[in-house]
C-alpha positions in Angstrom: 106.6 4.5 33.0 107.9 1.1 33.6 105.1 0.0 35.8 101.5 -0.1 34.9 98.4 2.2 36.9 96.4 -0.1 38.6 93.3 1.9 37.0 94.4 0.5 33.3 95.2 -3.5 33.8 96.1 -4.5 30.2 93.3 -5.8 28.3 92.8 -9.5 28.5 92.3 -11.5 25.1 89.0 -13.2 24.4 89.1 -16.6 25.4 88.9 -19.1 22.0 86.0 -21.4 23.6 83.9 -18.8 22.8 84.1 -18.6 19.6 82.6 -21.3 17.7 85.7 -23.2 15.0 83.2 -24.3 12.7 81.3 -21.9 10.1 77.5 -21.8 10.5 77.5 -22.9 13.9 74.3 -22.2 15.4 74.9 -23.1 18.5 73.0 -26.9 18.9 73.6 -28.2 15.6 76.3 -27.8 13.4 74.5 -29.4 10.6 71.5 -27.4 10.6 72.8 -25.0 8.2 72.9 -28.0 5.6 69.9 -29.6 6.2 68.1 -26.3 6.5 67.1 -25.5 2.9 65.9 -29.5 2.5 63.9 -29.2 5.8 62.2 -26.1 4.4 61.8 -28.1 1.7 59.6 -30.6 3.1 62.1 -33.6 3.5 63.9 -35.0 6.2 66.8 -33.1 8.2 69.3 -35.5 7.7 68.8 -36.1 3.4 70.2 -34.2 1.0 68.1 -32.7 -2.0 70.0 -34.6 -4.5 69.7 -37.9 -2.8 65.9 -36.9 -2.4 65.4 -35.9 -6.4 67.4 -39.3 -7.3 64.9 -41.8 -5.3 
């Protein structure tokens, strides 16, 4: 029991770079999640929709 069958190797942990470390990563912008609802909106990517009420 001490050694392992070569039919069953242990099971190898995901690698992290995989995974993306910041929420709402889409996978080419990591912003777009925030500018999404302005875009929509009819502004421009990079505003916000307080900055686009106030001016």
């Amino acid at each position: 029991m001490s050694k392992r069958p070569s039919y069953a190797p242990p099971p190898t942990p995901a690698p992290a770079t995989q995974m993306p470390s910041t929420p709402g990563f889409v996978g080419y912008n990591p912003y777009s999640h925030l500018a999404y609802n302005n875009y929509r909106l009819g502004g421009n990517p990079g505003t916000n929709s307080r900055v686009t009420e106030i001016s």
